[in-house]
MMTF fields as JSON, N, C-alpha, C and O atoms, coordinates in Angstrom:
{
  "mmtfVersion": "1.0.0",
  "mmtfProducer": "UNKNOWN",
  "numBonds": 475,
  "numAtoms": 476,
  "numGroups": 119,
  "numChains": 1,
  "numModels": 1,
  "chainsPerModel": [1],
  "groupsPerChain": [119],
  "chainIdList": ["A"],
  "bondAtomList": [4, 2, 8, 6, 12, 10, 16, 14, 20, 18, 24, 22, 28, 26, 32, 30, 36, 34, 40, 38, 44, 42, 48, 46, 52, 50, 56, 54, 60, 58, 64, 62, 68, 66, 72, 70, 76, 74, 80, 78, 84, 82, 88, 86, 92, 90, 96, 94, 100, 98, 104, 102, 108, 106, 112, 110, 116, 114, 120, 118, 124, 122, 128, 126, 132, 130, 136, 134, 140, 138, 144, 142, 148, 146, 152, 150, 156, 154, 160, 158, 164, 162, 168, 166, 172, 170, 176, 174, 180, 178, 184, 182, 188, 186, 192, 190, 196, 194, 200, 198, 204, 202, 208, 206, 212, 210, 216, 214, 220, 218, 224, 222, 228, 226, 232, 230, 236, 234, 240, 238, 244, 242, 248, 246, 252, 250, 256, 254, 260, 258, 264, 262, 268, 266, 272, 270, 276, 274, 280, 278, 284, 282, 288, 286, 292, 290, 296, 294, 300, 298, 304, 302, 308, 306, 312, 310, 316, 314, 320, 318, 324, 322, 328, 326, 332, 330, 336, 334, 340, 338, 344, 342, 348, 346, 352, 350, 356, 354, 360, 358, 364, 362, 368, 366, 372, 370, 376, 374, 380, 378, 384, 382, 388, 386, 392, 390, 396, 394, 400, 398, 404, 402, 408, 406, 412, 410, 416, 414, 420, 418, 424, 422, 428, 426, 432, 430, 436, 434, 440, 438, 444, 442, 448, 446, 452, 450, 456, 454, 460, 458, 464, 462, 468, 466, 472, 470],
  "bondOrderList": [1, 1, 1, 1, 1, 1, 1, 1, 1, 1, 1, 1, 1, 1, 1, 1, 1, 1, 1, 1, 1, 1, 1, 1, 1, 1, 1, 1, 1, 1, 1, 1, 1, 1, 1, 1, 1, 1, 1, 1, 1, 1, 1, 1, 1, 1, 1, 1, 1, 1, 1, 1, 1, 1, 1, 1, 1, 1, 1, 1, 1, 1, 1, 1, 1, 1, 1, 1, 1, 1, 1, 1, 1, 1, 1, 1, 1, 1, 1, 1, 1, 1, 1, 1, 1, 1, 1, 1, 1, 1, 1, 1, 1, 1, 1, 1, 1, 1, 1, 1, 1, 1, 1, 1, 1, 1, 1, 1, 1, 1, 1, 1, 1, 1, 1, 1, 1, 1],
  "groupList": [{"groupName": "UNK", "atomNameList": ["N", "CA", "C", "O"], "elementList": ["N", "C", "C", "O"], "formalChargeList": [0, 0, 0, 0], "bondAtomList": [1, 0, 2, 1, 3, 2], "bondOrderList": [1, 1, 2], "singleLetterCode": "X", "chemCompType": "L-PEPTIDE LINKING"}],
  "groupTypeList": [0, 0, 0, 0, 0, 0, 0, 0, 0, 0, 0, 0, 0, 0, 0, 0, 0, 0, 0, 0, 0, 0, 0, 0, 0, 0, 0, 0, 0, 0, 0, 0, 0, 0, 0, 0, 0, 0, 0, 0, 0, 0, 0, 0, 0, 0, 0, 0, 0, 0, 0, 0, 0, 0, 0, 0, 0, 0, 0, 0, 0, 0, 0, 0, 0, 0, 0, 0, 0, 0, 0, 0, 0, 0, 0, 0, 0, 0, 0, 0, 0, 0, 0, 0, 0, 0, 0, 0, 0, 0, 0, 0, 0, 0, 0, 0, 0, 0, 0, 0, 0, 0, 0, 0, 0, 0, 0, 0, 0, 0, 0, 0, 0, 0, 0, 0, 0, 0, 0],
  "groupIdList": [1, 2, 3, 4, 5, 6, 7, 8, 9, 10, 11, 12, 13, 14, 15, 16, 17, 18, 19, 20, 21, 22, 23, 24, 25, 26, 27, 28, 29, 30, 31, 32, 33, 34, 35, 36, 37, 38, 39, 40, 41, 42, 43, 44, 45, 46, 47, 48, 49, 50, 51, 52, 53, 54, 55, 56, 57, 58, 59, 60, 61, 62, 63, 64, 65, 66, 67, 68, 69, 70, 71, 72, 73, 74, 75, 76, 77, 78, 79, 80, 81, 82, 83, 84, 85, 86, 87, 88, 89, 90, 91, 92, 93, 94, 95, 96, 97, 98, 99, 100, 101, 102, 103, 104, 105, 106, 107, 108, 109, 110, 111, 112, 113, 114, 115, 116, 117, 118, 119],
  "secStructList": [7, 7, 7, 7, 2, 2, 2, 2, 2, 2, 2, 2, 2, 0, 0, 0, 0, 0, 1, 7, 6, 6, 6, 6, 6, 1, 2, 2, 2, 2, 2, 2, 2, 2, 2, 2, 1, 6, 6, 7, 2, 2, 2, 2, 2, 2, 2, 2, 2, 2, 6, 6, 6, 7, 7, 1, 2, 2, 2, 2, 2, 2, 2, 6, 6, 6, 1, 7, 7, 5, 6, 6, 5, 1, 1, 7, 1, 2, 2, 2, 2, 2, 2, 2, 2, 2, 7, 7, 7, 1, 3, 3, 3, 3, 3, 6, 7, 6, 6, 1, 1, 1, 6, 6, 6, 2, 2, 2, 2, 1, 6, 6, 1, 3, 3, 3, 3, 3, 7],
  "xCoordList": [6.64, 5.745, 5.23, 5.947, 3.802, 3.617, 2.839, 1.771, 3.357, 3.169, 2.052, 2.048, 1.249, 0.885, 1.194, 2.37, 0.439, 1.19, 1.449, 2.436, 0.583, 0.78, 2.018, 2.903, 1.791, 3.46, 4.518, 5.404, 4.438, 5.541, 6.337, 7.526, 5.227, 5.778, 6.009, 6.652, 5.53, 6.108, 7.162, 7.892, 6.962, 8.518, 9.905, 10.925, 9.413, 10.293, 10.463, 11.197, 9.518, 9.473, 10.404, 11.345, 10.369, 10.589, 12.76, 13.684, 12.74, 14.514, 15.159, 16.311, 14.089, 14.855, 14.64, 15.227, 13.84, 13.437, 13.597, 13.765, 13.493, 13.723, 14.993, 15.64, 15.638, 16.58, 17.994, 17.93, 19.085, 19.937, 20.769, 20.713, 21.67, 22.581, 23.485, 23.881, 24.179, 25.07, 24.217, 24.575, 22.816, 22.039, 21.607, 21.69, 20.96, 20.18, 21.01, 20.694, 22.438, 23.303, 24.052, 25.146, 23.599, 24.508, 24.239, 23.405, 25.223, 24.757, 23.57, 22.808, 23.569, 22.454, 20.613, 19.768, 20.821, 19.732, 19.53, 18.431, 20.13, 20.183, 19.819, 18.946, 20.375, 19.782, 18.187, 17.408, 17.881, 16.279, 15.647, 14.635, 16.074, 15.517, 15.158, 13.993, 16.235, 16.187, 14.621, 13.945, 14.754, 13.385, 12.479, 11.57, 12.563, 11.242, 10.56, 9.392, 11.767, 11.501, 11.853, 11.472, 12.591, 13.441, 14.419, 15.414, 14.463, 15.646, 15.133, 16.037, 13.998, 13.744, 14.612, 14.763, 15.157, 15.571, 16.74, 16.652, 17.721, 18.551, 18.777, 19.456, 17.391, 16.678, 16.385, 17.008, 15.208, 14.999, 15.474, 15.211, 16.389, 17.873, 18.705, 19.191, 18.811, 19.839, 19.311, 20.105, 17.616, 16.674, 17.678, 18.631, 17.345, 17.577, 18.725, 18.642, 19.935, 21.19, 21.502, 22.24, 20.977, 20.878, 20.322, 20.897, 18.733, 18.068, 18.524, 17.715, 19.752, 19.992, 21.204, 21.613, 21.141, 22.078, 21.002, 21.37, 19.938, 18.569, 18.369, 17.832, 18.471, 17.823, 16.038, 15.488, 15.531, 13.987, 13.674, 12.898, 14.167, 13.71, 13.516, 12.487, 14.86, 15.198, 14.174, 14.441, 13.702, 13.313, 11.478, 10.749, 11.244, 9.989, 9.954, 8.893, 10.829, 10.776, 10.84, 10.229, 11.858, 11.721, 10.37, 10.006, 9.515, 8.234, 7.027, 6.081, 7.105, 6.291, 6.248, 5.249, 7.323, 7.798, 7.14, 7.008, 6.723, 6.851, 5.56, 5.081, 4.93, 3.619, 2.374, 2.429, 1.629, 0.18, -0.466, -0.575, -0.822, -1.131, -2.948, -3.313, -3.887, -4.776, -5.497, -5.569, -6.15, -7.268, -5.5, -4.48, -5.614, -4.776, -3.626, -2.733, -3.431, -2.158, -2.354, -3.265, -0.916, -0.715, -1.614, -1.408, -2.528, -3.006, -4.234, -4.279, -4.877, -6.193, -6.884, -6.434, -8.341, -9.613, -9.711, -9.669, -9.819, -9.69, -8.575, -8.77, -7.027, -6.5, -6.215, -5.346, -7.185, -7.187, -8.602, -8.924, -9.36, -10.324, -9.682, -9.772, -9.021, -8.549, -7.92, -8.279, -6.678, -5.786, -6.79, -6.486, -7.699, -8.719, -9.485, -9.208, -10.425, -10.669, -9.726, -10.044, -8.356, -7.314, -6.482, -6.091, -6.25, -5.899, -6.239, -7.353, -5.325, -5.591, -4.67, -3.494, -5.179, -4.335, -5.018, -5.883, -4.316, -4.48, -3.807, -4.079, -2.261, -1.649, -1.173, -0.933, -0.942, -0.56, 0.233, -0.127, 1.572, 2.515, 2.167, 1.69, 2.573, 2.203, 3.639, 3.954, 4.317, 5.585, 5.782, 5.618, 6.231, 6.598, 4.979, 4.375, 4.508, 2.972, 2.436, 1.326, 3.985, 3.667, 2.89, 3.441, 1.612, 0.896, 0.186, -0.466, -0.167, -0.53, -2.178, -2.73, -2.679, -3.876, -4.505, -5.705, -3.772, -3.958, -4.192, -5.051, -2.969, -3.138, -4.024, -4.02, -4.813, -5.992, -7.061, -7.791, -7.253, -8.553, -8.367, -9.145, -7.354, -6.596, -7.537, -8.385, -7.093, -7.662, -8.902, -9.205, -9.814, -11.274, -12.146, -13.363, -11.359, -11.918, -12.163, -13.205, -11.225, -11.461, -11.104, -9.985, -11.807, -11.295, -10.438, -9.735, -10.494, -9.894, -8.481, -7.67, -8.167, -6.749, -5.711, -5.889, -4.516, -3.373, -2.33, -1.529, -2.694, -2.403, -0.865, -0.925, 0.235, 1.26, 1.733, 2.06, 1.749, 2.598, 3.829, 4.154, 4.986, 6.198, 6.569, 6.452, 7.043, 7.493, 8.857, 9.348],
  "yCoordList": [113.566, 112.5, 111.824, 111.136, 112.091, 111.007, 109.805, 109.82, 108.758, 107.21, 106.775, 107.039, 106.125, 105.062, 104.089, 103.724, 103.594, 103.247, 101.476, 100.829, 101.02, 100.081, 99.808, 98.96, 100.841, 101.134, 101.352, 100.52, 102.196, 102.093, 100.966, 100.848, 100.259, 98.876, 97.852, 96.834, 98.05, 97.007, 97.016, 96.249, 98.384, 98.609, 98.247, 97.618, 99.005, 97.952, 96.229, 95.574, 96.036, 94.381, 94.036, 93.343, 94.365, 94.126, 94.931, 94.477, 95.89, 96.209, 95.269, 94.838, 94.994, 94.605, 92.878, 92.092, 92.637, 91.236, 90.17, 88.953, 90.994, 89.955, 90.321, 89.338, 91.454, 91.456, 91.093, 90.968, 90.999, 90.643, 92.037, 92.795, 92.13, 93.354, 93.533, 94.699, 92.598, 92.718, 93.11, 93.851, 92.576, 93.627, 94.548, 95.317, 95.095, 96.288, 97.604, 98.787, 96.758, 98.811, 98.413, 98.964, 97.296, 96.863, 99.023, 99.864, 99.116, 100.226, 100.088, 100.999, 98.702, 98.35, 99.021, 99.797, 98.032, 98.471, 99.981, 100.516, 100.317, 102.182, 102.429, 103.273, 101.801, 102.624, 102.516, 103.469, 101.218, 101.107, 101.819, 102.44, 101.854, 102.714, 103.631, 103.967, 104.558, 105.893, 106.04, 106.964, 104.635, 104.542, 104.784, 105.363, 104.16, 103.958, 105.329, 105.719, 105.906, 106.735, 108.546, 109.603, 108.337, 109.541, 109.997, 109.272, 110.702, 111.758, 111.398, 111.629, 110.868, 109.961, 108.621, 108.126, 108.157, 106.511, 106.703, 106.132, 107.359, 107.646, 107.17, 106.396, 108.417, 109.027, 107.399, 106.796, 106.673, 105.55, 104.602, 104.158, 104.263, 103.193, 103.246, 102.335, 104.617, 104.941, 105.237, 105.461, 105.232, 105.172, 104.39, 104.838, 103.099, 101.806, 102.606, 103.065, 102.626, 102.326, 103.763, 103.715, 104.889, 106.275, 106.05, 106.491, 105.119, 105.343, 105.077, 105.399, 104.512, 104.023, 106.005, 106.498, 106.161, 107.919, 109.177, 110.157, 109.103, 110.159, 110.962, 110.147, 111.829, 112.436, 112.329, 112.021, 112.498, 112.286, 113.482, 113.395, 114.162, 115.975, 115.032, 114.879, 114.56, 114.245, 112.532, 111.986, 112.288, 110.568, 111.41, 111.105, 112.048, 112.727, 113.622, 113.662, 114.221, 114.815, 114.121, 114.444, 112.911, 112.202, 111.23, 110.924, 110.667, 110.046, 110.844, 110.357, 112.214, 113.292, 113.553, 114.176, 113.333, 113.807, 112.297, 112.398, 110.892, 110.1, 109.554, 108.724, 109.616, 109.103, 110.413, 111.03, 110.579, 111.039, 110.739, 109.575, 111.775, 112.101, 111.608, 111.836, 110.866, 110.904, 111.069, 110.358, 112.597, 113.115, 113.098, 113.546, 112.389, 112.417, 111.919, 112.398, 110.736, 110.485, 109.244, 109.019, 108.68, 108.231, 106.852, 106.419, 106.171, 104.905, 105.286, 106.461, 104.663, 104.745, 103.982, 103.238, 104.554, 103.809, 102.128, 101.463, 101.865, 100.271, 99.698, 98.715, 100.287, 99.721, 100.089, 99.613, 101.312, 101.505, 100.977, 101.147, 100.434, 99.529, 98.472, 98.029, 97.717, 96.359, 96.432, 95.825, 97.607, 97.574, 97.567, 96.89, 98.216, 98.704, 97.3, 96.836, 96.448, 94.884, 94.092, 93.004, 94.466, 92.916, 93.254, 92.374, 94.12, 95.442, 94.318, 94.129, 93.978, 92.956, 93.276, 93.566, 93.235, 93.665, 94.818, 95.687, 94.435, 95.652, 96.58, 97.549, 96.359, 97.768, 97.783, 96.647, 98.754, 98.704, 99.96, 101.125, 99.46, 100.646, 100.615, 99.723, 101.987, 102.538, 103.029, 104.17, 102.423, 102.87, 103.168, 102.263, 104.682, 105.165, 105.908, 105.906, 106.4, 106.863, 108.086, 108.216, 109.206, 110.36, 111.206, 111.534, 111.656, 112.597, 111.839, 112.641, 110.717, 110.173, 109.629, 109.214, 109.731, 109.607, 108.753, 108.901, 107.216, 105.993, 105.315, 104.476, 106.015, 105.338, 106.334, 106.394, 107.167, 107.938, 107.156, 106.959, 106.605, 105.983, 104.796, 104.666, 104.028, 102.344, 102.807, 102.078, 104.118, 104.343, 104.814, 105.025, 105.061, 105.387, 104.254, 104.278, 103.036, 102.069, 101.164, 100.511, 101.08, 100.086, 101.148, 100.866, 102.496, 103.184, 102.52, 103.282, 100.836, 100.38, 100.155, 100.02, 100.11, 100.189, 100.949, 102.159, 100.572, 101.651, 101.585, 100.725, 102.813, 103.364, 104.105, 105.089, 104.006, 104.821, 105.009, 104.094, 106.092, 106.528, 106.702, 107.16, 106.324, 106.824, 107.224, 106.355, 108.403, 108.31, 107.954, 107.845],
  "zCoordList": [-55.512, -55.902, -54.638, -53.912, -54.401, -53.414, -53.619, -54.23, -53.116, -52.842, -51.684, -50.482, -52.367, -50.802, -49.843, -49.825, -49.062, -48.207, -48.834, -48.485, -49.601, -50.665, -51.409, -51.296, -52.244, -53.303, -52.229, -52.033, -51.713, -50.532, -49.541, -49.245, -49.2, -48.695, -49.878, -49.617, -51.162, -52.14, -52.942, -53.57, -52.665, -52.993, -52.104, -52.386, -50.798, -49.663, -49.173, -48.433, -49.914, -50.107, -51.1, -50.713, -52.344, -53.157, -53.33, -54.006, -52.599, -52.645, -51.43, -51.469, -50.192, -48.911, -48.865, -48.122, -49.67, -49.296, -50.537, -50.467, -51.668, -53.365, -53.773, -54.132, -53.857, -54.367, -53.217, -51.994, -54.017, -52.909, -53.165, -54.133, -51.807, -52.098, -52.862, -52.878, -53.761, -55.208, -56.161, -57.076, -56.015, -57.308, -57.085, -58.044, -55.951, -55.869, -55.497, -55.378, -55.339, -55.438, -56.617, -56.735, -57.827, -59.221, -60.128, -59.794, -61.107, -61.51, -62.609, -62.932, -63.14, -63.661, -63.151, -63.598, -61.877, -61.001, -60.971, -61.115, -60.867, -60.479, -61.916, -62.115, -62.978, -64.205, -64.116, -64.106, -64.057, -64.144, -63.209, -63.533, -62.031, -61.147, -61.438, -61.222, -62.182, -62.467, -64.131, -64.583, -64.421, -65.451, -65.129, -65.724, -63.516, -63.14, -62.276, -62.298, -61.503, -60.005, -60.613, -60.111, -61.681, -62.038, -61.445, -61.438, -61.076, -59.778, -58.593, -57.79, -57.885, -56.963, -56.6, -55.483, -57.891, -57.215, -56.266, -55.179, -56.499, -54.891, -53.82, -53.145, -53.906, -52.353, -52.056, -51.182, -53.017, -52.518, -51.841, -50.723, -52.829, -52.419, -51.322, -50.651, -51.224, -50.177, -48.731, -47.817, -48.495, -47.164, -46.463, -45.825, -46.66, -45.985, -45.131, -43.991, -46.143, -45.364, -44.526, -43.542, -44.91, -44.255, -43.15, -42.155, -42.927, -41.809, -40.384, -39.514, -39.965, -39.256, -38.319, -37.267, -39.444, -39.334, -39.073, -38.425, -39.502, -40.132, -38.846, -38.095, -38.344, -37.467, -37.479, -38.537, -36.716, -36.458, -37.582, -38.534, -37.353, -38.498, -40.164, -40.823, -40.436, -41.415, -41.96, -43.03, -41.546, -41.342, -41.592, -42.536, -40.924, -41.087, -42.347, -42.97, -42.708, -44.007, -45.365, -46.383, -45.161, -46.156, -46.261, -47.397, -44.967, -45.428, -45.813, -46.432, -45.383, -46.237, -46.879, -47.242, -47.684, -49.493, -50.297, -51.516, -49.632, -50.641, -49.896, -50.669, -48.982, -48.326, -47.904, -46.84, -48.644, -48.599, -46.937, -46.551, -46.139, -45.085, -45.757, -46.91, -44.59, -44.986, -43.643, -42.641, -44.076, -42.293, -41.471, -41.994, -39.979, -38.951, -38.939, -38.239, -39.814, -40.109, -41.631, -42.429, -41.412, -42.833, -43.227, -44.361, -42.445, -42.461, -43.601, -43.965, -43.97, -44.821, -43.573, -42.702, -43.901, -43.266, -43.007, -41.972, -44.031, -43.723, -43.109, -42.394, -43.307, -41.942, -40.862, -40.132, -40.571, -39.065, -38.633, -37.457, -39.377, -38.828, -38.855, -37.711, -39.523, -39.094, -37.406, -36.397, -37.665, -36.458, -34.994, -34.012, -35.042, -34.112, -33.893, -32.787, -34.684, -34.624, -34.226, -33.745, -34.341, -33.729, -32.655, -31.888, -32.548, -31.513, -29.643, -29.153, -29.244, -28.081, -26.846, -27.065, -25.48, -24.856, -23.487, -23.601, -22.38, -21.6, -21.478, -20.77, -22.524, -22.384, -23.729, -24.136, -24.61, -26.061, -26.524, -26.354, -27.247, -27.457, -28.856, -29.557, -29.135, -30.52, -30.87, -30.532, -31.371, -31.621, -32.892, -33.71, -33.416, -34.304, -34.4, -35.473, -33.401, -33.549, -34.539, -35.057, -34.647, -35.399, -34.514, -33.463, -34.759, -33.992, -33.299, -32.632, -32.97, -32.331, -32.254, -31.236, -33.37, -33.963, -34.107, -34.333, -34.008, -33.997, -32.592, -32.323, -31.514, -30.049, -29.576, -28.347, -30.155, -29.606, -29.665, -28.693, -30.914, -31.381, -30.275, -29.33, -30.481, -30.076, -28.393, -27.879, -27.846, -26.479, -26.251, -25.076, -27.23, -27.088, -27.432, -27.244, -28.055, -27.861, -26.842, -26.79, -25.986, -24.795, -23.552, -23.124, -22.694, -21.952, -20.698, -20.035, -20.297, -19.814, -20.169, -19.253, -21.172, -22.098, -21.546, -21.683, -20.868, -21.16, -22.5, -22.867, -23.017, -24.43, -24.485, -23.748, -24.981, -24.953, -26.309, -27.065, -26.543, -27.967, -27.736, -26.64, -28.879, -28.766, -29.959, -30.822, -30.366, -31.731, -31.88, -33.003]
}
């Protein structure tokens, strides 16, 4: 099933930031989950506390399975025009860059710019 980058962060809003941790690993929670996500809710739940273990292989496989690649990487149009309009600075890290598609553009905008990707 893939997600946007919308649903994706509201959903991470909504397990890391509204709920507290006695409810969101309650088995309750997990039932609805499983209403909502199917054989997905898990995987979901259990990101958070895995990511800190994930190998880079593994951390990239799981946001490919649940986030839609759009053209060069995962952003939609309108917010890589925002990022590109507020985007400030003579030197700018792109951290967590992926292929690097974003600190390409970030650097064809101002050729004075030093641009660094890191994934």
């Amino acid at each position: 099933m893939k997600l946007g980058r919308r649903t994706v962060n509201a959903v991470r809003y909504v397990l890391e930031d509204l709920l507290s941790p006695a409810l969101r690993d309650s088995p309750l929670f997990l039932a609805v989950m499983y209403l909502v996500w199917g054989r997905q809710a898990p995987r979901f739940i259990a990101f958070r506390d895995r990511l800190r273990t994930m190998s880079a292989e593994e951390y990239a496989a799981f946001y490919a399975r649940i986030t839609p690649i759009h053209g060069e990487c995962d952003l939609n149009r309108p917010c890589i025009e925002r990022i590109l309009a507020e985007v400030e600075g003579a030197a700018i890290l792109d951290a967590g860059c992926g292929r690097g598609h974003l600190a390409r553009l970030i650097a064809d905008s101002d050729p004075g710019r030093r641009v660094v990707g890191a994934q």
